[in-house]
N, C-alpha and C positions, 0 to 999 in steps of 0.2 A: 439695103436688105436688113430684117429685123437678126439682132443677135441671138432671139428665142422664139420657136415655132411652136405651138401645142399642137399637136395633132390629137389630142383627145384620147379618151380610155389610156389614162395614165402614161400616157407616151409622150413627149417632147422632144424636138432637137435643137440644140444648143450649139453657135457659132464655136468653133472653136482657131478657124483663121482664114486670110485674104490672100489672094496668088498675084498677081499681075503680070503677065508672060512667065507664068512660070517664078516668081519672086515672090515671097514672102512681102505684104503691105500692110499697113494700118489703115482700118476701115475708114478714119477722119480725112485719109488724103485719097480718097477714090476721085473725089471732084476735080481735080487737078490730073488725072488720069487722063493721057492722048487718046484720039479718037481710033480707033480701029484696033487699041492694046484686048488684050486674052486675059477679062477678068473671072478669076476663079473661088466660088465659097464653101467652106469644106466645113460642115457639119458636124456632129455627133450624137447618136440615139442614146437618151437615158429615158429609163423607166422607174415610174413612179412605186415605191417596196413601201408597203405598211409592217410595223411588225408591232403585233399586239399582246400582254403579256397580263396578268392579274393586278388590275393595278394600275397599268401602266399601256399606254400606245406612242409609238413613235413611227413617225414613215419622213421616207427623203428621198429624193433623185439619184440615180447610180446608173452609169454607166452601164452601156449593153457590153455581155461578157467579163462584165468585173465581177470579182468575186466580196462579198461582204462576210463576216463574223459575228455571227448572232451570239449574244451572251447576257443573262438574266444571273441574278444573285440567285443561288442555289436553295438557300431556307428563305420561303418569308414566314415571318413569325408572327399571327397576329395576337399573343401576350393571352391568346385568352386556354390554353391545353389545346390549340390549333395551330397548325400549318400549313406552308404547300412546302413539296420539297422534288427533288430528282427531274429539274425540269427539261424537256426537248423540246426537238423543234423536229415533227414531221417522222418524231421516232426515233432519233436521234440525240443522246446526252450534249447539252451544253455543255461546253462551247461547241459552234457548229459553225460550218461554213456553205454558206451558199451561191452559189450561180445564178449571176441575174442574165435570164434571159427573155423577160419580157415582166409586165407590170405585175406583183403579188403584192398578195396578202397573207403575209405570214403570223402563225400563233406558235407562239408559246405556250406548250401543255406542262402541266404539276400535278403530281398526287398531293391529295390532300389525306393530312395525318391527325390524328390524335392522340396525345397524351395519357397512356394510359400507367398509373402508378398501383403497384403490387407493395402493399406494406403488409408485412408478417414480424413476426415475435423478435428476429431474429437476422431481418433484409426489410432494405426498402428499394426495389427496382422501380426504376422510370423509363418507359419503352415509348416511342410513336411510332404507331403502328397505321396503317392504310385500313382511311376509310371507307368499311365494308368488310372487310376480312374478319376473320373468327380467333379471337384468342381461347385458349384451351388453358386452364389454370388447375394445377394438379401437386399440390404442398405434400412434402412430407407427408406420411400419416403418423410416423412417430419421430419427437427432437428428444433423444437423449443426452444432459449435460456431463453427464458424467459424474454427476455428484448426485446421486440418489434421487435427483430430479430430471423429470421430463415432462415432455408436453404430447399431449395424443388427444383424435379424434378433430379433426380438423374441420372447418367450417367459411368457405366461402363465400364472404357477404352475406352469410345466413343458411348457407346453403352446401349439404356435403360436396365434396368432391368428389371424381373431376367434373369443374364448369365450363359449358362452352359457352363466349359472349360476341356479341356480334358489336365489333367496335361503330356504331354511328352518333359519338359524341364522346367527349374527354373523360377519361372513367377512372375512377379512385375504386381498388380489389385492397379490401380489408382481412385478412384470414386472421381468426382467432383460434385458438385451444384450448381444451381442458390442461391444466397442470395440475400433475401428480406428483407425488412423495411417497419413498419406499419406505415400509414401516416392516422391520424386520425383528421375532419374537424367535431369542435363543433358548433354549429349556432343553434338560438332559432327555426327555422322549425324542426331541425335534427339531429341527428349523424351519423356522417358516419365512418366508418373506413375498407380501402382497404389495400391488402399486393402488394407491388410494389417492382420491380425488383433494385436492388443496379444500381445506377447510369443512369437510365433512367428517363425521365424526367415526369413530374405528371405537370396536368392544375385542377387548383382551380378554382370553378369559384359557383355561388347562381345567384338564380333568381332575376333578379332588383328591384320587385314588387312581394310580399307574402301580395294577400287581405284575412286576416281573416275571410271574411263575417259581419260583425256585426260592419261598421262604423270604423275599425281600420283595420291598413295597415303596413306592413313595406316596407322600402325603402333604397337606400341608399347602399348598401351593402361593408361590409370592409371583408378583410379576413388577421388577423393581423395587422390591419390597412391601408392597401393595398386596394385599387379598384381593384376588381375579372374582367375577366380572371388573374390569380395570374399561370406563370409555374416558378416549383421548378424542380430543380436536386436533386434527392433521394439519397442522399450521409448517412442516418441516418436516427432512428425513429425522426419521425415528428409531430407535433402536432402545428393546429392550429387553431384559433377562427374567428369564423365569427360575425360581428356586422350588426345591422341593425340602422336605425332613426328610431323608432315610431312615426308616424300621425293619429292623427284622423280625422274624416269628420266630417265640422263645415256646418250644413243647416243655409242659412241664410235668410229667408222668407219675402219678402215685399210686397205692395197692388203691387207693377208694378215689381217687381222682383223673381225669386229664384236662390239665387247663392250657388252650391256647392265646399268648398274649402278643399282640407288638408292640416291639418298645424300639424307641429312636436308636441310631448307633451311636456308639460309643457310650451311652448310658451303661451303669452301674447297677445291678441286681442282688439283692440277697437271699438269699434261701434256705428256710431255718424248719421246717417240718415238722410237725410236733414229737416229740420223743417219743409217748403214748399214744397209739390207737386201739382204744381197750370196746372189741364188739360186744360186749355184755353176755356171751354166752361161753364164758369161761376162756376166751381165746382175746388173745391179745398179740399187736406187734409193738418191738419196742428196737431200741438201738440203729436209728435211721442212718443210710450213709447216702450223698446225693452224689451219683456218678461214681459211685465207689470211696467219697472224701465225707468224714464227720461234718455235720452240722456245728455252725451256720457257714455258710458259704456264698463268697460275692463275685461273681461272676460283671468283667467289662464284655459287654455286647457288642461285636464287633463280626457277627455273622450270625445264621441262622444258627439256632442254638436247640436241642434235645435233651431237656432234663432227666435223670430217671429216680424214682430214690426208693433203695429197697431196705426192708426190715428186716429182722430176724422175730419169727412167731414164733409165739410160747402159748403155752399149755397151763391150766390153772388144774394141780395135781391134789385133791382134798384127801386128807388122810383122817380118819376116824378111829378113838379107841375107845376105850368104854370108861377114858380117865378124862380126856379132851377132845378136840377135833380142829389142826391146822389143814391149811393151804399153802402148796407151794407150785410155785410160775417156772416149767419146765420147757428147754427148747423144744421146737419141732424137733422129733427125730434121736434125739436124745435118750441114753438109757438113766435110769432113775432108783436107786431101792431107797425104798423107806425107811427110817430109822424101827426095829424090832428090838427091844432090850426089854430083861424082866423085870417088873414092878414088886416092890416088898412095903405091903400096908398092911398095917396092925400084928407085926407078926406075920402075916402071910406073905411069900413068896409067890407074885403071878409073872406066869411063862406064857409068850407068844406064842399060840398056837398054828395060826395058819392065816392069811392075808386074804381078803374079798376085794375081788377087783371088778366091780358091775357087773356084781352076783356070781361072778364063779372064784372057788376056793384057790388059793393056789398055796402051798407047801411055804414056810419059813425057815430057812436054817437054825438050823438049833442054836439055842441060846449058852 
Protein backbone atom coordinates (compact mmCIF):
# COMPACT_ATOMS: atom_id res chain seq x y z
CA UNK A 1 0.00 0.00 0.00
CA UNK A 2 1.28 3.57 -0.95
CA UNK A 3 2.43 5.61 2.27
CA UNK A 4 0.82 8.79 0.55
CA UNK A 5 -2.67 9.17 -1.31
CA UNK A 6 -3.67 12.56 -2.92
CA UNK A 7 -6.98 12.61 -3.32
CA UNK A 8 -6.87 16.06 -4.89
CA UNK A 9 -8.31 19.66 -4.02
CA UNK A 10 -5.49 20.01 -1.50
CA UNK A 11 -6.28 16.85 0.41
CA UNK A 12 -4.09 13.99 0.98
CA UNK A 13 -3.58 11.01 3.32
CA UNK A 14 -0.74 10.00 4.69
CA UNK A 15 0.21 6.51 6.16
CA UNK A 16 0.73 6.90 9.53
CA UNK A 17 0.91 2.84 10.70
CA UNK A 18 0.52 -1.19 10.01
CA UNK A 19 -1.78 -3.63 12.44
CA UNK A 20 -1.46 -7.13 11.89
CA UNK A 21 -4.01 -8.93 14.03
CA UNK A 22 -4.32 -6.19 15.99
CA UNK A 23 -0.15 -5.46 16.46
CA UNK A 24 1.55 -2.89 15.50
CA UNK A 25 3.98 -3.91 12.03
CA UNK A 26 6.47 -2.44 9.81
CA UNK A 27 5.31 -2.05 6.37
CA UNK A 28 8.90 -3.84 5.06
CA UNK A 29 7.68 -7.24 6.81
CA UNK A 30 4.07 -7.53 5.49
CA UNK A 31 5.65 -10.08 2.92
CA UNK A 32 6.38 -12.47 5.49
CA UNK A 33 2.87 -12.06 6.78
CA UNK A 34 0.73 -15.63 7.28
CA UNK A 35 -1.93 -16.20 5.12
CA UNK A 36 -5.37 -15.57 6.64
CA UNK A 37 -3.58 -12.84 9.37
CA UNK A 38 -6.02 -9.17 9.88
CA UNK A 39 -3.91 -6.82 7.93
CA UNK A 40 -4.67 -3.32 9.05
CA UNK A 41 -3.57 0.54 7.49
CA UNK A 42 -4.43 3.46 9.37
CA UNK A 43 -4.28 6.56 7.58
CA UNK A 44 -4.32 10.21 8.35
CA UNK A 45 -6.06 13.43 6.50
CA UNK A 46 -3.92 16.44 6.04
CA UNK A 47 -4.90 19.46 4.12
CA UNK A 48 -3.11 21.36 1.98
CA UNK A 49 -3.06 25.71 4.07
CA UNK A 50 -1.45 28.38 1.86
CA UNK A 51 -0.87 31.48 3.72
CA UNK A 52 -0.05 34.55 1.80
CA UNK A 53 1.28 37.76 3.20
CA UNK A 54 2.98 40.98 1.37
CA UNK A 55 5.78 39.82 0.30
CA UNK A 56 5.75 36.76 1.26
CA UNK A 57 3.64 33.13 0.59
CA UNK A 58 4.17 29.87 2.31
CA UNK A 59 1.72 26.83 2.40
CA UNK A 60 2.28 23.05 3.90
CA UNK A 61 0.32 20.10 4.88
CA UNK A 62 -1.40 19.99 8.38
CA UNK A 63 -3.15 17.70 9.87
CA UNK A 64 -7.12 17.56 10.01
CA UNK A 65 -8.07 19.34 13.30
CA UNK A 66 -4.82 20.62 14.23
CA UNK A 67 -4.44 23.80 14.98
CA UNK A 68 -1.53 26.23 13.45
CA UNK A 69 -0.17 29.96 14.47
CA UNK A 70 -0.25 32.25 11.94
CA UNK A 71 2.20 35.18 12.53
CA UNK A 72 3.80 38.01 10.04
CA UNK A 73 6.27 40.74 11.40
CA UNK A 74 4.03 43.44 12.54
CA UNK A 75 5.94 46.59 10.48
CA UNK A 76 7.22 46.02 7.14
CA UNK A 77 9.05 48.95 6.42
CA UNK A 78 9.72 49.77 2.90
CA UNK A 79 12.59 52.71 3.75
CA UNK A 80 10.74 54.71 1.40
CA UNK A 81 7.82 57.21 4.25
CA UNK A 82 5.84 53.72 3.61
CA UNK A 83 4.66 50.91 5.44
CA UNK A 84 2.28 48.16 6.20
CA UNK A 85 1.62 47.75 9.79
CA UNK A 86 -1.28 46.13 12.20
CA UNK A 87 -1.43 42.87 10.42
CA UNK A 88 -4.55 40.10 10.69
CA UNK A 89 -5.62 37.36 9.57
CA UNK A 90 -9.44 37.14 8.67
CA UNK A 91 -9.93 40.19 11.24
CA UNK A 92 -8.05 39.19 13.66
CA UNK A 93 -4.45 40.81 15.12
CA UNK A 94 -1.53 38.67 14.70
CA UNK A 95 -0.64 36.47 16.15
CA UNK A 96 -3.72 34.17 15.35
CA UNK A 97 -4.60 30.82 15.59
CA UNK A 98 -6.31 28.78 13.27
CA UNK A 99 -8.30 25.46 12.79
CA UNK A 100 -7.58 23.41 10.05
CA UNK A 101 -10.43 21.80 8.96
CA UNK A 102 -10.25 21.38 5.37
CA UNK A 103 -7.73 22.97 2.50
CA UNK A 104 -7.27 27.03 2.84
CA UNK A 105 -6.05 29.69 1.54
CA UNK A 106 -5.23 31.98 3.93
CA UNK A 107 -4.19 36.15 3.71
CA UNK A 108 -2.58 38.13 5.52
CA UNK A 109 -4.15 41.63 5.67
CA UNK A 110 -1.87 45.34 6.68
CA UNK A 111 -2.77 48.85 6.61
CA UNK A 112 -0.77 50.52 4.69
CA UNK A 113 0.77 53.87 6.22
CA UNK A 114 2.54 56.89 5.51
CA UNK A 115 4.98 59.03 6.87
CA UNK A 116 3.80 62.07 7.56
CA UNK A 117 6.33 64.78 9.26
CA UNK A 118 4.88 68.19 10.90
CA UNK A 119 8.01 70.56 11.26
CA UNK A 120 7.25 73.92 13.05
CA UNK A 121 9.48 76.68 14.60
CA UNK A 122 9.47 75.01 17.69
CA UNK A 123 8.48 70.75 17.02
CA UNK A 124 9.26 68.29 14.70
CA UNK A 125 6.47 65.44 14.92
CA UNK A 126 6.77 62.24 12.72
CA UNK A 127 3.28 60.51 12.72
CA UNK A 128 2.10 57.25 10.11
CA UNK A 129 -0.76 57.72 9.59
CA UNK A 130 -3.38 55.11 7.33
CA UNK A 131 -3.57 55.44 3.97
CA UNK A 132 -6.60 57.47 2.98
CA UNK A 133 -7.52 59.04 6.15
CA UNK A 134 -7.47 63.03 6.77
CA UNK A 135 -4.95 64.73 8.85
CA UNK A 136 -6.33 68.11 10.21
CA UNK A 137 -3.32 70.38 11.05
CA UNK A 138 -4.10 73.39 13.14
CA UNK A 139 -0.69 75.30 14.87
CA UNK A 140 -0.84 77.64 17.37
CA UNK A 141 -1.94 80.95 16.13
CA UNK A 142 0.22 82.72 18.43
CA UNK A 143 4.03 81.32 20.11
CA UNK A 144 4.84 83.57 22.83
CA UNK A 145 8.67 83.40 24.06
CA UNK A 146 8.41 85.27 26.73
CA UNK A 147 11.13 87.52 25.98
CA UNK A 148 9.29 90.24 24.03
CA UNK A 149 9.32 87.91 21.12
CA UNK A 150 6.77 85.82 19.33
CA UNK A 151 5.60 84.42 16.44
CA UNK A 152 1.87 84.87 14.95
CA UNK A 153 -0.18 84.33 11.87
CA UNK A 154 0.67 80.83 10.97
CA UNK A 155 0.77 79.30 7.67
CA UNK A 156 0.41 75.77 6.51
CA UNK A 157 2.65 74.74 3.52
CA UNK A 158 1.46 78.08 2.31
CA UNK A 159 -1.70 77.88 3.43
CA UNK A 160 -3.60 79.48 6.50
CA UNK A 161 -4.90 77.32 8.99
CA UNK A 162 -6.72 74.94 9.77
CA UNK A 163 -5.58 72.25 6.91
CA UNK A 164 -7.30 69.32 6.13
CA UNK A 165 -4.93 66.70 3.88
CA UNK A 166 -5.97 63.60 2.64
CA UNK A 167 -2.77 61.32 3.52
CA UNK A 168 -2.18 59.32 -0.19
CA UNK A 169 1.55 59.51 0.01
CA UNK A 170 4.49 60.46 2.60
CA UNK A 171 3.88 64.05 3.38
CA UNK A 172 6.45 66.62 4.76
CA UNK A 173 3.83 69.86 6.71
CA UNK A 174 6.10 72.70 6.82
CA UNK A 175 4.42 75.60 9.19
CA UNK A 176 6.02 78.96 9.06
CA UNK A 177 5.46 82.48 11.07
CA UNK A 178 5.66 85.87 10.95
CA UNK A 179 8.10 86.85 14.04
CA UNK A 180 7.56 89.82 16.02
CA UNK A 181 9.21 92.08 18.46
CA UNK A 182 7.71 94.22 21.08
CA UNK A 183 8.83 97.85 20.65
CA UNK A 184 7.71 99.73 23.68
CA UNK A 185 7.78 103.81 23.83
CA UNK A 186 7.77 105.21 27.65
CA UNK A 187 7.23 109.13 27.69
CA UNK A 188 5.65 111.13 30.73
CA UNK A 189 2.03 111.56 28.32
CA UNK A 190 2.09 107.51 27.89
CA UNK A 191 3.02 104.09 27.30
CA UNK A 192 2.71 102.58 24.57
CA UNK A 193 3.84 99.20 23.46
CA UNK A 194 3.08 97.54 19.83
CA UNK A 195 4.11 94.11 18.37
CA UNK A 196 5.98 94.78 14.99
CA UNK A 197 6.91 92.49 12.45
CA UNK A 198 10.99 91.30 12.40
CA UNK A 199 12.67 93.59 10.17
CA UNK A 200 10.18 96.10 9.09
CA UNK A 201 10.75 99.34 10.01
CA UNK A 202 8.67 101.24 13.12
CA UNK A 203 8.66 105.61 13.09
CA UNK A 204 8.68 107.02 16.62
CA UNK A 205 7.64 110.12 16.87
CA UNK A 206 5.33 112.47 20.40
CA UNK A 207 3.65 115.36 19.84
CA UNK A 208 6.07 118.75 19.89
CA UNK A 209 3.79 120.42 22.52
CA UNK A 210 1.70 118.42 25.44
CA UNK A 211 -0.34 121.60 27.20
CA UNK A 212 -1.36 120.20 30.66
CA UNK A 213 -3.87 122.84 31.01
CA UNK A 214 -2.84 124.51 34.30
CA UNK A 215 0.20 126.97 33.17
CA UNK A 216 2.73 123.93 32.46
CA UNK A 217 3.53 122.51 29.26
CA UNK A 218 5.90 120.20 27.71
CA UNK A 219 8.15 120.70 24.96
CA UNK A 220 10.98 119.62 23.19
CA UNK A 221 10.54 116.21 22.56
CA UNK A 222 13.71 113.43 22.66
CA UNK A 223 12.92 109.78 22.04
CA UNK A 224 16.36 108.23 23.35
CA UNK A 225 17.72 111.30 22.89
CA UNK A 226 17.05 111.67 19.43
CA UNK A 227 14.56 114.48 17.93
CA UNK A 228 11.13 112.37 16.95
CA UNK A 229 10.28 111.46 13.85
CA UNK A 230 12.93 108.73 15.19
CA UNK A 231 12.58 105.30 12.13
CA UNK A 232 13.96 102.09 13.62
CA UNK A 233 14.55 98.74 11.82
CA UNK A 234 12.86 96.21 14.15
CA UNK A 235 15.79 93.84 14.23
CA UNK A 236 14.83 92.91 18.39
CA UNK A 237 12.73 93.70 21.43
CA UNK A 238 13.06 97.47 21.64
CA UNK A 239 12.67 99.80 24.30
CA UNK A 240 12.57 103.36 24.30
CA UNK A 241 12.07 106.65 26.30
CA UNK A 242 10.79 109.69 25.37
CA UNK A 243 11.91 113.00 27.15
CA UNK A 244 10.33 116.27 27.20
CA UNK A 245 11.67 120.06 28.60
CA UNK A 246 9.16 121.29 31.14
CA UNK A 247 8.06 125.07 30.93
CA UNK A 248 5.90 126.87 32.67
CA UNK A 249 3.88 130.20 32.03
CA UNK A 250 5.46 133.20 33.55
CA UNK A 251 2.37 136.29 33.42
CA UNK A 252 4.19 139.19 33.64
CA UNK A 253 1.74 142.08 34.28
CA UNK A 254 2.47 146.06 33.83
CA UNK A 255 0.42 149.46 33.88
CA UNK A 256 1.29 149.47 29.78
CA UNK A 257 1.98 145.73 29.47
CA UNK A 258 1.01 142.03 29.70
CA UNK A 259 3.57 139.62 28.49
CA UNK A 260 3.03 136.00 28.51
CA UNK A 261 6.36 133.78 28.29
CA UNK A 262 7.43 129.96 28.79
CA UNK A 263 10.42 129.36 30.24
CA UNK A 264 11.92 125.88 31.16
CA UNK A 265 11.75 124.86 34.86
CA UNK A 266 14.09 125.63 37.03
CA UNK A 267 15.38 128.41 34.96
CA UNK A 268 16.32 131.82 36.44
CA UNK A 269 14.50 135.04 35.57
CA UNK A 270 15.12 138.65 36.24
CA UNK A 271 12.91 141.37 36.35
CA UNK A 272 14.00 144.91 36.29
CA UNK A 273 11.05 147.45 34.90
CA UNK A 274 12.05 150.54 34.05
CA UNK A 275 11.93 153.00 36.86
CA UNK A 276 10.36 155.81 34.54
CA UNK A 277 7.21 155.56 32.53
CA UNK A 278 6.84 159.32 31.74
CA UNK A 279 3.27 159.38 29.34
CA UNK A 280 4.22 162.88 28.13
CA UNK A 281 1.16 164.56 29.22
CA UNK A 282 2.36 165.72 32.49
CA UNK A 283 1.75 162.15 34.19
CA UNK A 284 4.14 159.92 35.07
CA UNK A 285 4.92 156.56 37.00
CA UNK A 286 7.84 155.96 38.90
CA UNK A 287 9.24 153.79 41.96
CA UNK A 288 8.34 150.11 40.53
CA UNK A 289 7.91 147.33 43.04
CA UNK A 290 7.38 143.62 41.33
CA UNK A 291 5.04 141.62 43.56
CA UNK A 292 5.37 144.08 46.20
CA UNK A 293 9.75 143.73 46.12
CA UNK A 294 12.08 146.82 44.61
CA UNK A 295 13.63 146.11 41.40
CA UNK A 296 15.63 144.10 39.98
CA UNK A 297 14.36 140.92 41.07
CA UNK A 298 15.34 137.06 40.03
CA UNK A 299 13.00 134.90 40.35
CA UNK A 300 13.90 130.40 40.10
CA UNK A 301 10.91 129.13 38.03
CA UNK A 302 9.71 126.30 39.49
CA UNK A 303 5.83 126.70 38.73
CA UNK A 304 3.58 128.63 37.08
CA UNK A 305 4.40 132.12 37.97
CA UNK A 306 2.14 135.76 38.00
CA UNK A 307 4.09 138.83 37.76
CA UNK A 308 2.57 141.98 38.64
CA UNK A 309 4.50 145.38 39.12
CA UNK A 310 2.90 148.51 40.21
CA UNK A 311 3.93 152.26 40.36
CA UNK A 312 3.27 155.07 42.24
CA UNK A 313 1.91 157.99 39.72
CA UNK A 314 2.66 161.40 40.04
CA UNK A 315 1.51 164.62 38.77
CA UNK A 316 3.76 167.12 36.90
CA UNK A 317 2.55 170.45 39.28
CA UNK A 318 3.78 173.86 37.14
CA UNK A 319 3.98 176.83 39.24
CA UNK A 320 4.31 180.24 37.66
CA UNK A 321 5.17 183.66 39.03
CA UNK A 322 5.87 186.62 37.29
CA UNK A 323 9.73 186.25 38.50
CA UNK A 324 10.13 182.30 37.10
CA UNK A 325 8.07 179.32 36.40
CA UNK A 326 9.08 175.66 37.97
CA UNK A 327 7.63 172.15 37.80
CA UNK A 328 7.22 169.86 40.45
CA UNK A 329 6.31 165.84 40.22
CA UNK A 330 3.51 165.39 42.84
CA UNK A 331 1.83 161.89 43.98
CA UNK A 332 -1.37 160.79 42.97
CA UNK A 333 -3.44 161.88 45.71
CA UNK A 334 -1.27 163.93 47.61
CA UNK A 335 -1.81 167.27 49.07
CA UNK A 336 0.74 169.93 47.80
CA UNK A 337 1.14 174.07 48.69
CA UNK A 338 3.18 175.97 46.76
CA UNK A 339 5.94 177.89 48.01
CA UNK A 340 4.14 181.83 48.52
CA UNK A 341 6.79 184.28 50.02
CA UNK A 342 7.28 188.09 49.23
CA UNK A 343 9.67 189.40 46.88
CA UNK A 344 11.73 192.65 47.65
CA UNK A 345 13.18 194.32 44.19
CA UNK A 346 14.56 197.52 43.71
CA UNK A 347 13.32 198.78 46.82
CA UNK A 348 10.03 197.39 46.42
CA UNK A 349 8.43 194.92 48.60
CA UNK A 350 5.85 192.31 46.32
CA UNK A 351 3.22 190.32 48.44
CA UNK A 352 1.52 187.11 47.02
CA UNK A 353 -1.61 187.98 46.42
CA UNK A 354 -3.83 185.19 45.44
CA UNK A 355 -2.88 181.60 43.53
CA UNK A 356 -4.51 180.49 39.91
CA UNK A 357 -5.21 177.12 39.78
CA UNK A 358 -6.61 176.32 35.81
CA UNK A 359 -8.05 179.76 35.99
CA UNK A 360 -9.81 179.93 39.19
CA UNK A 361 -8.45 182.21 41.96
CA UNK A 362 -7.95 180.77 45.08
CA UNK A 363 -6.97 182.79 48.35
CA UNK A 364 -3.01 182.74 49.75
CA UNK A 365 -2.38 183.06 53.47
CA UNK A 366 -0.90 185.93 54.22
CA UNK A 367 2.53 186.50 54.05
Amino acid sequence: MPKLVNLGNGTRLILTGVYVNGSPAQLSSLSSVPLGSLVVFQYKRQYLVSISAPGNRTAGWFNERSTIVVDEPPVVNFGNGTRLAEPTLNGVPLPATYAVAGPANLSVSYVKQYLVTYLGPTWLNQTWINAGASAVFSPPQIIDFGNDTRLIHPLVNGTAPPLAVAVDRPLVVVVSYARQYLVALTSPINNTAVWVNASSAVVLSLPPIVDLGNGTRLVDPLVNGRRPPLAVEVDRPMSFVGTYTKQYLVTYLGPTWLNRTWINAGAFMAFNPPQIIDFGNGTRLVNPLVNGVKPPLSISVDKPIGLSVEYTRQYLVSINTPFNNTGVWINAGASYAPPASAISTNGVRLVPAYLTIDGRRAPLPPV
